[in-house]
MARTI-437257 format. One line per field, with one value per atom (N, C-alpha, C, O): residue number from 0; z, x, y; atom name; residue in one letter. Coordinates in Angstrom, 3 decimals, decimal comma. Layout:
<recs>
num: [NUM_...]
Z: [Z_...]
X: [X_...]
Y: [Y_...]
atome: [CA_...]
residu: [A_...]
</recs>
This chain:
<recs>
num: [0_0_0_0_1_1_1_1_2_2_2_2_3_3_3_3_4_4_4_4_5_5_5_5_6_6_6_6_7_7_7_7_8_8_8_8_9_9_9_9_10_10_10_10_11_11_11_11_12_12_12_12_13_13_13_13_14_14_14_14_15_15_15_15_16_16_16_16_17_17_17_17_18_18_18_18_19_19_19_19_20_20_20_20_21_21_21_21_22_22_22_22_23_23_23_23_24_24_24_24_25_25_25_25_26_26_26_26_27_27_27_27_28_28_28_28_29_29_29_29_30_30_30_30_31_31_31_31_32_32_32_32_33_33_33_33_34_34_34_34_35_35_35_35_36_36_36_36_37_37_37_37_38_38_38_38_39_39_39_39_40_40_40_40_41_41_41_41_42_42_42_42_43_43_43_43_44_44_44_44_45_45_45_45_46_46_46_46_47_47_47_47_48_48_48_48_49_49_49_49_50_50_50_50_51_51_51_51_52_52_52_52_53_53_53_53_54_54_54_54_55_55_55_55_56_56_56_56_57_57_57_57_58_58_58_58_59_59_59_59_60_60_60_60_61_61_61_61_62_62_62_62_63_63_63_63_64_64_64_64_65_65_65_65_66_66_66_66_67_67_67_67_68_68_68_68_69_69_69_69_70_70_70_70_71_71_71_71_72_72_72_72_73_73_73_73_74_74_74_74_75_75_75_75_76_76_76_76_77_77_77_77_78_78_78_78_79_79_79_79_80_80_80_80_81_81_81_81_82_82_82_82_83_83_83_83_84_84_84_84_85_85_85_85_86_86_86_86_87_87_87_87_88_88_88_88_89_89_89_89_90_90_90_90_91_91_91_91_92_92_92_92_93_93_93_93_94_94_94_94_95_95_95_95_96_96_96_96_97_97_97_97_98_98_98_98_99_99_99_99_100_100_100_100_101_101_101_101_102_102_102_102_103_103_103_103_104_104_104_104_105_105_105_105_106_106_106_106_107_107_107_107_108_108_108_108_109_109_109_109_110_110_110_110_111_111_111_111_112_112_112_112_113_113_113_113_114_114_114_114_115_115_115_115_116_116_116_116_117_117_117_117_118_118_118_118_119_119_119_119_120_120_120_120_121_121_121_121_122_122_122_122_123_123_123_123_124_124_124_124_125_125_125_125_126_126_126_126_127_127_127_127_128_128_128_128_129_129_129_129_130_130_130_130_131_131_131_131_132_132_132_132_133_133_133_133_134_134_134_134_135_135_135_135_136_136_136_136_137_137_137_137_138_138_138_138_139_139_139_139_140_140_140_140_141_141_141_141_142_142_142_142_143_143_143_143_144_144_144_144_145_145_145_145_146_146_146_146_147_147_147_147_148_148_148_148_149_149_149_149_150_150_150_150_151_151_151_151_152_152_152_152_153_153_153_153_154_154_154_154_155_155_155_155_156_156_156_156_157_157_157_157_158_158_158_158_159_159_159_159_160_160_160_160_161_161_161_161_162_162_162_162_163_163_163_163_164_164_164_164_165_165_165_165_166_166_166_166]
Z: [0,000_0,000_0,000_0,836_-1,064_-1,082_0,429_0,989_0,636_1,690_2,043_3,151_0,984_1,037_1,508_1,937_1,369_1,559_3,334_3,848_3,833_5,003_6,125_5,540_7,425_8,305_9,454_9,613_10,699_12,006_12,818_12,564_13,628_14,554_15,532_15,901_15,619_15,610_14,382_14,689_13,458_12,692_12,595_12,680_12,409_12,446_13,569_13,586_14,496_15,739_15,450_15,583_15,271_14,846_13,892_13,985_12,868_11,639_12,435_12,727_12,637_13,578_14,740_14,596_15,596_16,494_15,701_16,277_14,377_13,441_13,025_12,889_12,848_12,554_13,223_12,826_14,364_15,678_15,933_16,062_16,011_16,537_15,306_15,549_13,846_12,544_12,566_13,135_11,932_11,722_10,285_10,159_9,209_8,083_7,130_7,334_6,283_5,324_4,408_3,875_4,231_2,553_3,435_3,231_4,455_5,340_5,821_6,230_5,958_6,705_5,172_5,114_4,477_3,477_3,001_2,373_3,024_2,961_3,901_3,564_5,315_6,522_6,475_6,756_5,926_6,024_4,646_4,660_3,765_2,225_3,446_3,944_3,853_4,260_5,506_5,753_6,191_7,141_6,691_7,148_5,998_5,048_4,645_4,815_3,559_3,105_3,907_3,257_5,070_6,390_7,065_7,633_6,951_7,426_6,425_6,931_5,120_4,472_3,295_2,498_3,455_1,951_0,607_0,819_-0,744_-1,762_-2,006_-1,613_-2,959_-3,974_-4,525_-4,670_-4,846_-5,639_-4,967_-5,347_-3,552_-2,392_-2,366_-2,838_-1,838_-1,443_-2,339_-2,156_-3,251_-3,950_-4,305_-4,708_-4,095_-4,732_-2,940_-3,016_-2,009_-0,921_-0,912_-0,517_-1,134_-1,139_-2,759_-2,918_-3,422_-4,703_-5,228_-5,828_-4,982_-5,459_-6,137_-6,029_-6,693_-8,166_-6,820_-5,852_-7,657_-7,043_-7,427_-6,914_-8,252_-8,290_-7,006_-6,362_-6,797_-6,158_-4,618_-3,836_-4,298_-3,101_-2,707_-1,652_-4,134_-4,010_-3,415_-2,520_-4,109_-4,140_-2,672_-2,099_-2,165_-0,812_0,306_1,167_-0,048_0,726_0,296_0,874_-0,697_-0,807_-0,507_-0,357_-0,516_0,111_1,906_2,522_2,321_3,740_3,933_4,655_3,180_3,443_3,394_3,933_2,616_2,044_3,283_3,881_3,537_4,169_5,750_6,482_5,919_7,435_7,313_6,225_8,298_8,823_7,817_6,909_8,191_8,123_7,027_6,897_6,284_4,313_3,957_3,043_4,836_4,556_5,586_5,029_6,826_7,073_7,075_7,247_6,784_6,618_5,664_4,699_5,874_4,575_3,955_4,361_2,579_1,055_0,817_0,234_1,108_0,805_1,230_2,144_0,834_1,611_1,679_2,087_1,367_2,248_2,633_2,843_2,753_3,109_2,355_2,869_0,928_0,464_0,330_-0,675_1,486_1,378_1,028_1,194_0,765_1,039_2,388_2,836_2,847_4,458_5,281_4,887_6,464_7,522_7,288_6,321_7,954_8,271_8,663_7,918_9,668_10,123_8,996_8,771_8,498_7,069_6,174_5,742_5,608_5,070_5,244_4,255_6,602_7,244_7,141_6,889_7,383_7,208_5,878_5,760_5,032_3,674_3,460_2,788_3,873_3,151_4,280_3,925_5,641_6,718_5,871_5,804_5,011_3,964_3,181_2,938_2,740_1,738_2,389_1,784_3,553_4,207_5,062_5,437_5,206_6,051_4,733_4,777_3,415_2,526_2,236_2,300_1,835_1,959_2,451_1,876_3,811_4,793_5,275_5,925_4,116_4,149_2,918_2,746_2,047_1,062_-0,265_-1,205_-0,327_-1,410_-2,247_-1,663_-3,793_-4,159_-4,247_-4,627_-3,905_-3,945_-4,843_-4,835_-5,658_-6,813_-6,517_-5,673_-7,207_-6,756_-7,489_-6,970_-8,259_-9,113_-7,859_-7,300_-7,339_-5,987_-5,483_-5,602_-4,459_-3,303_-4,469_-4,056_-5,406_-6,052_-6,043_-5,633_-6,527_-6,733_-5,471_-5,497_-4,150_-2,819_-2,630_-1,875_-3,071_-2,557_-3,305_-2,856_-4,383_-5,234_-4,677_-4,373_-4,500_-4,069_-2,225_-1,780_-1,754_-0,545_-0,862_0,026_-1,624_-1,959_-2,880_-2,770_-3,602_-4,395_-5,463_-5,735_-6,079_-7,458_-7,542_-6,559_-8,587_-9,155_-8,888_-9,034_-8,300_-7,820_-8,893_-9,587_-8,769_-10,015_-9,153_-8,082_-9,858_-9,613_-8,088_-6,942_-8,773_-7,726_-6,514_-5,355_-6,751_-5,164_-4,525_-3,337_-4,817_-4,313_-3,764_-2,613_-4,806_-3,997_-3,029_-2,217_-2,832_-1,737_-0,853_-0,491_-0,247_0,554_0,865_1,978_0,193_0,393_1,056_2,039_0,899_1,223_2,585_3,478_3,072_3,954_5,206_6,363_4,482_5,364_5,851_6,554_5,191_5,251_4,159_3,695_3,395_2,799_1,404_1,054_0,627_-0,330_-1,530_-1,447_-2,425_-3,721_-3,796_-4,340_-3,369_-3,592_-4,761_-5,320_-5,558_-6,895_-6,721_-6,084_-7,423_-6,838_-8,128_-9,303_-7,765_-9,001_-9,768_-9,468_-10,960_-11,883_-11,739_-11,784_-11,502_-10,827_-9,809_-9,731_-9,215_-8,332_-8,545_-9,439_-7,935_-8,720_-8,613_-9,578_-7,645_-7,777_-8,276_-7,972_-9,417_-9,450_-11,028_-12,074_-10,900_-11,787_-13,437_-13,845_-14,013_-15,798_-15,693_-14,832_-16,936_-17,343_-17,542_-17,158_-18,424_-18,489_-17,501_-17,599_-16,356_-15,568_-15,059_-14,833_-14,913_-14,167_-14,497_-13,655_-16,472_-17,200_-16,932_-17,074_-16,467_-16,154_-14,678_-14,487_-14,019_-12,725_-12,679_-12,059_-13,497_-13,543_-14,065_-13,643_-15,070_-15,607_-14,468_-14,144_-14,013_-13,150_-11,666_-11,024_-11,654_-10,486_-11,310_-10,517_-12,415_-13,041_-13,076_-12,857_-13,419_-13,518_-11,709_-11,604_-10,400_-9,713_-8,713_-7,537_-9,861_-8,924_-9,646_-9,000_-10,843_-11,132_-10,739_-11,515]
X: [0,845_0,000_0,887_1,785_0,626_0,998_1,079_0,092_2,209_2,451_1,306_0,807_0,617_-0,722_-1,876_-2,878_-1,623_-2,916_-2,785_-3,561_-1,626_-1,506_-2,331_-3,411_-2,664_-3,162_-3,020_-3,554_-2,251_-2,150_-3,524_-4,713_-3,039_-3,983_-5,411_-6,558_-4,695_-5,266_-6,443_-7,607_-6,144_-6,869_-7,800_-8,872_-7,980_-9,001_-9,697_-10,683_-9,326_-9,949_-10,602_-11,691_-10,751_-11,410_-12,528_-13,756_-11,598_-13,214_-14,441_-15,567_-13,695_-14,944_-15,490_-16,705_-15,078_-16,031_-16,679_-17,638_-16,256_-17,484_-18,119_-19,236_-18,166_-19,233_-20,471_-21,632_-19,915_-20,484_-21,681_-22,830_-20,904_-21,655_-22,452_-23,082_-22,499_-22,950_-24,412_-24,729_-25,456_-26,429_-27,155_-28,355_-26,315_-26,374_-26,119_-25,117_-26,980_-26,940_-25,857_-25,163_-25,698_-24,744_-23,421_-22,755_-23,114_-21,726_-21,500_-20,339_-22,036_-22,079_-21,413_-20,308_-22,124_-21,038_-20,207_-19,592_-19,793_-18,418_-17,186_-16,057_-17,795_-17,340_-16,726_-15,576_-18,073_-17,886_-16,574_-15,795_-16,846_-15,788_-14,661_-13,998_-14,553_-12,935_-12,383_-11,190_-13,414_-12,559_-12,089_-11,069_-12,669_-12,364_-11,456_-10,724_-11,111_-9,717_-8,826_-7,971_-8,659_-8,028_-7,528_-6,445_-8,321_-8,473_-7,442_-6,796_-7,178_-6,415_-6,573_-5,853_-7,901_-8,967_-8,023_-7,393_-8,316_-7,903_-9,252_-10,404_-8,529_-9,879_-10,986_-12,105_-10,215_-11,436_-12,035_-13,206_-11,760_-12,567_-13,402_-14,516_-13,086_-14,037_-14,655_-15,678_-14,722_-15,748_-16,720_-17,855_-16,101_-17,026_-18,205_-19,309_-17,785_-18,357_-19,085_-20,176_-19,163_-19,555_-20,865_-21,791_-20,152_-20,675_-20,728_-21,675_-19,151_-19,118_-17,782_-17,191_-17,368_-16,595_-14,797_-14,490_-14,087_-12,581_-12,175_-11,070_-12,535_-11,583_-12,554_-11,926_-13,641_-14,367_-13,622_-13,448_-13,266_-12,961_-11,049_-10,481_-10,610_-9,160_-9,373_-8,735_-10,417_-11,157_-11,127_-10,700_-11,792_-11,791_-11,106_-11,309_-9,994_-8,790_-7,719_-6,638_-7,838_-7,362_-7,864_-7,149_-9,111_-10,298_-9,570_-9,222_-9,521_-9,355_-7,882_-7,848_-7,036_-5,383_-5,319_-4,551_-6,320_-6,418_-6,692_-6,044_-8,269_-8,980_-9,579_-10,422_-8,956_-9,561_-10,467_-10,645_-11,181_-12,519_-13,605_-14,283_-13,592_-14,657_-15,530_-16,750_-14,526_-14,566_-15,445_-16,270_-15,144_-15,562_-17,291_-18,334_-17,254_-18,202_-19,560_-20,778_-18,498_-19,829_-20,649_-20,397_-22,065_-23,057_-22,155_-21,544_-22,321_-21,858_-22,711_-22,246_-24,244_-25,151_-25,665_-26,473_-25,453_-25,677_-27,504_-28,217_-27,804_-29,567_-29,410_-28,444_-30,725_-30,890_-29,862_-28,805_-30,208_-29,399_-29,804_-29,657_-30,402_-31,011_-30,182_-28,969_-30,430_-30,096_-29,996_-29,255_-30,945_-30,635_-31,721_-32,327_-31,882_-32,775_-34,149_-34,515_-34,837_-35,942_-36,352_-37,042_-35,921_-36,062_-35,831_-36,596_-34,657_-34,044_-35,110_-35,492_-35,952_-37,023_-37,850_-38,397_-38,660_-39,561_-39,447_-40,385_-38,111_-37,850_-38,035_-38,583_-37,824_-38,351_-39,532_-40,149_-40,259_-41,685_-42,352_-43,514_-42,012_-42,911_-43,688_-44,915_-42,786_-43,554_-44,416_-45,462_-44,141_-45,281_-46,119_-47,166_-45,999_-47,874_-48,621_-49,792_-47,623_-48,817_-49,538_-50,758_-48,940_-49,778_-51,010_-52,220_-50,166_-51,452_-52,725_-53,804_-52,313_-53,310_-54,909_-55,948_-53,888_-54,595_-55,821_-56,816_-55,631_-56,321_-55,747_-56,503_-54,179_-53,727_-52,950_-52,342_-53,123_-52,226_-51,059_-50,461_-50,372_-48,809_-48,820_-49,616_-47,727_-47,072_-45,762_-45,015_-45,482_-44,369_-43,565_-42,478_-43,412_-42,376_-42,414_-41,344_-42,880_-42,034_-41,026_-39,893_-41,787_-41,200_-39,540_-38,406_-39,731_-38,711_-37,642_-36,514_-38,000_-36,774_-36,515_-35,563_-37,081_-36,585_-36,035_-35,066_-36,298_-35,246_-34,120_-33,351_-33,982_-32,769_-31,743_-30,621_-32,397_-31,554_-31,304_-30,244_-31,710_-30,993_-29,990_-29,136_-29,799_-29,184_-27,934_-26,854_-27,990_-27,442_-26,828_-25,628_-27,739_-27,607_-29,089_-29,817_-29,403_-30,830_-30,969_-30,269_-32,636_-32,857_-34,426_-35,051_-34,672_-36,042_-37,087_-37,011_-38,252_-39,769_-39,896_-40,226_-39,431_-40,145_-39,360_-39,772_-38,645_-37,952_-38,718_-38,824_-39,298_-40,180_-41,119_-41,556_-41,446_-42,849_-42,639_-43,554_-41,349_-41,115_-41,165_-42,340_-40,460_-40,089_-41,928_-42,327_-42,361_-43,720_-44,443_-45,067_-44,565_-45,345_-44,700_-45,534_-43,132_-42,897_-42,863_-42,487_-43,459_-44,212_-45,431_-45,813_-46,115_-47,827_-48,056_-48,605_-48,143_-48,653_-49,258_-48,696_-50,588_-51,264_-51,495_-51,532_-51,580_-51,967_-53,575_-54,433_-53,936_-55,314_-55,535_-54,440_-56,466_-56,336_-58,030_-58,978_-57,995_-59,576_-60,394_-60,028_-61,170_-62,284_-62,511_-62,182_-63,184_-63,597_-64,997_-65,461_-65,900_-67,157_-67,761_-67,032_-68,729_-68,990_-69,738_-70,583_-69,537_-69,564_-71,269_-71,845_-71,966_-73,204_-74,443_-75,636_-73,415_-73,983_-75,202_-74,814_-76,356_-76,849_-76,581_-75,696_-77,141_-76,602_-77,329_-78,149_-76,856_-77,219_-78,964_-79,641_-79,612_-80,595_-81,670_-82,787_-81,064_-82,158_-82,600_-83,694_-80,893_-80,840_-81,511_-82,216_-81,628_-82,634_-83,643_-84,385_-84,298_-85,488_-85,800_-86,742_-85,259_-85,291_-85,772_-86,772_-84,889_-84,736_-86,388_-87,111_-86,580_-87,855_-89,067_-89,788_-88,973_-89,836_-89,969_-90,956_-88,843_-88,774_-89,428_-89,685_-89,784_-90,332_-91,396_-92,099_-92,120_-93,689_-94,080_-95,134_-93,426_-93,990_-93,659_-93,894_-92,984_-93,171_-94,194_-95,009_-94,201_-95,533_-96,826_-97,704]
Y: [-1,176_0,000_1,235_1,338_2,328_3,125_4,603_5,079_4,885_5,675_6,464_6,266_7,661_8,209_7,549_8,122_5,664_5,273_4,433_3,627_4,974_4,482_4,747_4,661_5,033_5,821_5,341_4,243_5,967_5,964_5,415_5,612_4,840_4,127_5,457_5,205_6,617_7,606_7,888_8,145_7,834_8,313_7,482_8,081_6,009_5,206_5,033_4,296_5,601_6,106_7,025_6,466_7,618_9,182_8,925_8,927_8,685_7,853_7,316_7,718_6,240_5,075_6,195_6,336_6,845_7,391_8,668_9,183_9,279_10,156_9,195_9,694_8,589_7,222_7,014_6,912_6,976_6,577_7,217_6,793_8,962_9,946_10,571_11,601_9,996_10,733_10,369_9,324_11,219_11,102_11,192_10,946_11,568_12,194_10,660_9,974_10,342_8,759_9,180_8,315_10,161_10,297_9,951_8,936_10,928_11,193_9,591_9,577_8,293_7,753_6,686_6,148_6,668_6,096_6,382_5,520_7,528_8,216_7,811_7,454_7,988_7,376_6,007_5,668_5,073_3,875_3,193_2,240_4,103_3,978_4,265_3,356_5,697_5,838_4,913_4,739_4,391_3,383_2,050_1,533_1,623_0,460_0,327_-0,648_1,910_1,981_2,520_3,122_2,560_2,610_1,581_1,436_0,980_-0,503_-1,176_-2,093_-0,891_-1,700_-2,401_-3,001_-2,102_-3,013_-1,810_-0,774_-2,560_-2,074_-1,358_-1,544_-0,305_0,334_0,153_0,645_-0,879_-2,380_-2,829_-2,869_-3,477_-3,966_-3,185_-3,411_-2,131_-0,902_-0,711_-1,370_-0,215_-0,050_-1,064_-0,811_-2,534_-3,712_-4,041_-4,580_-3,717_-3,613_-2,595_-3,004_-1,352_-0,370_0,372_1,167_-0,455_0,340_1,278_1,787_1,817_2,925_2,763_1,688_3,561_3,665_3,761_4,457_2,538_2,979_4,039_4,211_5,132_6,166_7,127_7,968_6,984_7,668_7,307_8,242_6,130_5,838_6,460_6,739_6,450_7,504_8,871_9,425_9,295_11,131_11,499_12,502_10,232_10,246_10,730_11,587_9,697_9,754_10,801_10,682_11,893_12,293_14,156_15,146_14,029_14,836_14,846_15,854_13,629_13,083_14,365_15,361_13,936_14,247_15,818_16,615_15,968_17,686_18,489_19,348_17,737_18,881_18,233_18,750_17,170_16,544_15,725_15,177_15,476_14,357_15,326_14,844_16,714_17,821_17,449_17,356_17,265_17,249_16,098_16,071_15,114_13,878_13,859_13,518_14,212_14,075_15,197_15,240_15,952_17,560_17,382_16,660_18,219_18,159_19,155_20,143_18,405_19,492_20,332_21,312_20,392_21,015_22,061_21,900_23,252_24,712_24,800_23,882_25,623_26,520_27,555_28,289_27,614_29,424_30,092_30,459_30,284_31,174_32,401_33,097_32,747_34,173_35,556_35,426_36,310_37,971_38,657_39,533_37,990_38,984_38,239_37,243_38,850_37,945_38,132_38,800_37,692_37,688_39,324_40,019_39,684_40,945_42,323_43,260_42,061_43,300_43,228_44,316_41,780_42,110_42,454_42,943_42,510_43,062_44,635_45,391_45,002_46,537_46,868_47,963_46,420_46,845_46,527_47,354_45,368_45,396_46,461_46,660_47,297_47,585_48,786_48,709_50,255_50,961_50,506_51,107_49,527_48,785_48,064_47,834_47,572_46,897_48,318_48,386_49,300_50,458_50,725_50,564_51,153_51,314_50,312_50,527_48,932_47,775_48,222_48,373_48,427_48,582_49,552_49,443_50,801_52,219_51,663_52,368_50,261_50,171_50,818_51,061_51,133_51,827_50,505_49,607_50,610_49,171_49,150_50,157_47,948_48,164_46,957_46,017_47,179_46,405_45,855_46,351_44,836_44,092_44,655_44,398_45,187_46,099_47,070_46,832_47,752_48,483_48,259_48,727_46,951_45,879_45,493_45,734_45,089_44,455_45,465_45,191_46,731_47,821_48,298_49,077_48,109_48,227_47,161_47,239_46,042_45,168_44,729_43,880_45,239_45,155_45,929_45,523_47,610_48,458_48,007_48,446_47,634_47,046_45,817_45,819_44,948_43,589_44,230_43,648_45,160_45,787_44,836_44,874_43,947_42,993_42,696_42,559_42,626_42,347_40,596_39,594_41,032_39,572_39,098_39,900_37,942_37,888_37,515_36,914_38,023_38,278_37,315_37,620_35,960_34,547_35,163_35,109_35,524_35,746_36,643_36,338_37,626_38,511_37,744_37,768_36,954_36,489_35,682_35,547_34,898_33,887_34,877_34,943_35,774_36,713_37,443_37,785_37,484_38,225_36,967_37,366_35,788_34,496_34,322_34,180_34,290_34,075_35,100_34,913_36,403_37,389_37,752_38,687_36,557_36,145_36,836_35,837_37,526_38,664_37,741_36,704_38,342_36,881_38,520_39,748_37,546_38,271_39,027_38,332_40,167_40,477_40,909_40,958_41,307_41,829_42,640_42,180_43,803_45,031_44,161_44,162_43,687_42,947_44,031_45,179_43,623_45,202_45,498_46,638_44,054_44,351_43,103_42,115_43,085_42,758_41,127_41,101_40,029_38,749_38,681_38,178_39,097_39,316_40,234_40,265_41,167_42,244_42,135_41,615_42,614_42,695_42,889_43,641_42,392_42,595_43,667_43,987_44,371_45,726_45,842_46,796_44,290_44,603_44,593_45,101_43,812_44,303_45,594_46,111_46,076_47,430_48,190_48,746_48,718_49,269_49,016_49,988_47,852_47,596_48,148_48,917_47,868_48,727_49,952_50,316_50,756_52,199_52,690_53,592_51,752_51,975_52,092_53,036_50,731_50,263_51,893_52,256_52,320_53,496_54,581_55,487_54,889_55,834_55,698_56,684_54,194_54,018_54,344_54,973_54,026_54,020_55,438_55,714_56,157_57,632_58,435_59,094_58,420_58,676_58,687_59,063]
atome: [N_CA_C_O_N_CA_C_O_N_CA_C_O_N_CA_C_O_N_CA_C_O_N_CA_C_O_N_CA_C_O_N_CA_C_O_N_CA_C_O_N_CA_C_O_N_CA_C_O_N_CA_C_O_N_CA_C_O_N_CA_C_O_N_CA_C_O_N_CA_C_O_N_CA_C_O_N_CA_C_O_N_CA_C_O_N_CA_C_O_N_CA_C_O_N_CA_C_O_N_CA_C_O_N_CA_C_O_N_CA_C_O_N_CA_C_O_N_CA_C_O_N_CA_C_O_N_CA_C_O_N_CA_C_O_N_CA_C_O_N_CA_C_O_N_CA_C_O_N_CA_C_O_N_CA_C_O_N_CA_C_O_N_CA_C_O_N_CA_C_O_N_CA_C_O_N_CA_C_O_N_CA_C_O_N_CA_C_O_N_CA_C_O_N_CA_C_O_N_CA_C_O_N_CA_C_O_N_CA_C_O_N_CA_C_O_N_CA_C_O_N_CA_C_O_N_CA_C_O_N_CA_C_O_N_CA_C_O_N_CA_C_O_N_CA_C_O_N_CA_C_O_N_CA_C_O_N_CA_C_O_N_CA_C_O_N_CA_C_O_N_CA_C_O_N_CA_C_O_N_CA_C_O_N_CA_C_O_N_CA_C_O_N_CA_C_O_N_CA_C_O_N_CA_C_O_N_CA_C_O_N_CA_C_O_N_CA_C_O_N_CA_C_O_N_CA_C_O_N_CA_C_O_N_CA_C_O_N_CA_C_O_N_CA_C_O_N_CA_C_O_N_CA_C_O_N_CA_C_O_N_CA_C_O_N_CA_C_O_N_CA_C_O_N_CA_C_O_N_CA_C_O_N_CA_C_O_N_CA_C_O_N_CA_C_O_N_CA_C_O_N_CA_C_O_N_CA_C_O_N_CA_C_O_N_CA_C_O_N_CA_C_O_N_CA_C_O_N_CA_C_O_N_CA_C_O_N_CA_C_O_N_CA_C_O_N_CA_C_O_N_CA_C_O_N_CA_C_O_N_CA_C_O_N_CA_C_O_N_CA_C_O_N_CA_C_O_N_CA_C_O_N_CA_C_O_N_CA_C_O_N_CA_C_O_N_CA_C_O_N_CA_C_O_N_CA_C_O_N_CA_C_O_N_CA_C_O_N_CA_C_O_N_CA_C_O_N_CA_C_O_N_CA_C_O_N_CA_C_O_N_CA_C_O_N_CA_C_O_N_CA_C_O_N_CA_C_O_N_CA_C_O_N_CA_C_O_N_CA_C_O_N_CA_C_O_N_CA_C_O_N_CA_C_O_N_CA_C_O_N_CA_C_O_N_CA_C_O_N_CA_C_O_N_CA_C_O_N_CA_C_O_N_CA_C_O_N_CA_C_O_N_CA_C_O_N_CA_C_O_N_CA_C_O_N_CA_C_O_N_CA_C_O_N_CA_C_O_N_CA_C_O_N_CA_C_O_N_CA_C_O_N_CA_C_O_N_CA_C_O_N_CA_C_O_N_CA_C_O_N_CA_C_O_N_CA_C_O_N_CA_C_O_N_CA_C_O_N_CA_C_O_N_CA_C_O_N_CA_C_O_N_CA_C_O_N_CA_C_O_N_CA_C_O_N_CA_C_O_N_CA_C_O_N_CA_C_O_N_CA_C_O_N_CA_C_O_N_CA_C_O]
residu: [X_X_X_X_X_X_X_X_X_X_X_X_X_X_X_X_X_X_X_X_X_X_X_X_X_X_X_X_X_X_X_X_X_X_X_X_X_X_X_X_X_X_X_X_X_X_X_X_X_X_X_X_X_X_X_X_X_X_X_X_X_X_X_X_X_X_X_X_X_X_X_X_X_X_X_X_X_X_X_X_X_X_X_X_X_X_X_X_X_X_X_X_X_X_X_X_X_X_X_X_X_X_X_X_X_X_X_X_X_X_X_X_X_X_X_X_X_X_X_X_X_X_X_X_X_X_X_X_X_X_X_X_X_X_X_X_X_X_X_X_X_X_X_X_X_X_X_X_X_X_X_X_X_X_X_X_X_X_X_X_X_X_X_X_X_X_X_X_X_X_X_X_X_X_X_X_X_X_X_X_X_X_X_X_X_X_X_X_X_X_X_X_X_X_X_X_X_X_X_X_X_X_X_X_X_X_X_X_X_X_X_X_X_X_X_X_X_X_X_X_X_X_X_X_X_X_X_X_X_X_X_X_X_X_X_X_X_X_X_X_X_X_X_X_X_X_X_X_X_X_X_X_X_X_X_X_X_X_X_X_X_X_X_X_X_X_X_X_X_X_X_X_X_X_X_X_X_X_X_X_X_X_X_X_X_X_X_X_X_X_X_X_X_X_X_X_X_X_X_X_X_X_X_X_X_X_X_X_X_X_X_X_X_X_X_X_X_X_X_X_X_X_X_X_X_X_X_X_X_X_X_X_X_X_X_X_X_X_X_X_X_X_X_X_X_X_X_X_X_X_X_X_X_X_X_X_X_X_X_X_X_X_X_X_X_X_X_X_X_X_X_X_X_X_X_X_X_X_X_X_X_X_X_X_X_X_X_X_X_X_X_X_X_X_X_X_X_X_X_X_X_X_X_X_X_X_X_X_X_X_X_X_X_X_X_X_X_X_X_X_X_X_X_X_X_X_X_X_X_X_X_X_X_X_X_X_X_X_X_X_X_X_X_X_X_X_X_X_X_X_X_X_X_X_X_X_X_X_X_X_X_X_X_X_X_X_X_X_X_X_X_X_X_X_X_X_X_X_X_X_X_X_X_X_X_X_X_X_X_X_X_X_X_X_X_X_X_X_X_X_X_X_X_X_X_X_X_X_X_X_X_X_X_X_X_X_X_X_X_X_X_X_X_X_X_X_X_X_X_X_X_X_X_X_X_X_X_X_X_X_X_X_X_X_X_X_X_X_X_X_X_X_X_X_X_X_X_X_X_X_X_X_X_X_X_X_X_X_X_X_X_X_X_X_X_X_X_X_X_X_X_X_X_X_X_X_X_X_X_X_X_X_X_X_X_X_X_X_X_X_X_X_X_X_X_X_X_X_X_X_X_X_X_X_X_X_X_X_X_X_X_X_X_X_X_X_X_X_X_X_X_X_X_X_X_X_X_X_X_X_X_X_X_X_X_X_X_X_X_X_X_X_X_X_X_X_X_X_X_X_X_X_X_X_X_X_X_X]
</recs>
């Protein structure tokens, strides 16, 4: 076995108890690939135990040598890739819901160019609206008329009908 693919009795100590203490399924076969090849198994082993590709199980160990346990057992996967908190948006939408409120309409082309100019890089539409949804805030729209409202011809008839009986 090549010198790189050696490892101190320490270190397989360490593996096995991130193992131990891991909770994460992806990290845990990662874990389980790098103790193996710790342990002494070939590439080929490992991977034929594992099912995963021998060059993938090199990557590993060389991931391992680079950057620590961290590398190997940390999620790769970031989140919350927000712009700012919870609160910073609140401060920008707070002008735009007193208006809401007064019954005046606010447009998301507003909200958007306030929140561009706070982020200072242009962000797109959906993001607005996530940020608006995760502020409770819902899409109202002013109807143009009223869903129960009379057709025209009755109304004429109405009007009529108020003439014969003021007469």
């Amino acid at each position: 076995m090549g010198k790189k693919y050696q490892f101190q009795e320490e270190e397989i100590e360490a593996i096995e108890q991130a193992r131990q203490v891991n909770k994460d399924k992806r990290a845990e076969q990662r874990l389980k690939e790098l103790e193996l090849r710790a342990k002494g198994s070939s590439a080929k082993g490992v991977s034929q135990a594992t099912g995963f590709c021998a060059a993938y199980v090199s990557q590993l160990v060389r991931k391992y040598r680079k950057y620590g346990l961290k590398a190997i057992s940390g999620n790769h996967y970031g989140g919350n890739h927000r712009n700012m908190s919870e609160e910073e948006e609140a401060k920008i939408l707070e002008p735009f819901k007193s208006r809401a409120e007064k019954g005046e309409l606010v447009e998301i082309a507003e909200i958007a160019q306030a929140y561009q100019a706070a982020v200072n890089h242009p962000v797109s539409g959906g993001q607005i609206y996530c940020v608006l949804k995760r502020h409770g805030w819902r899409k109202v729209m002013p109807r143009s008329k009223h869903p129960q409202k009379a057709s025209e011809e009755v109304i004429e008839t109405s009007k009529k009908l108020k003439k014969i009986f003021k007469n």
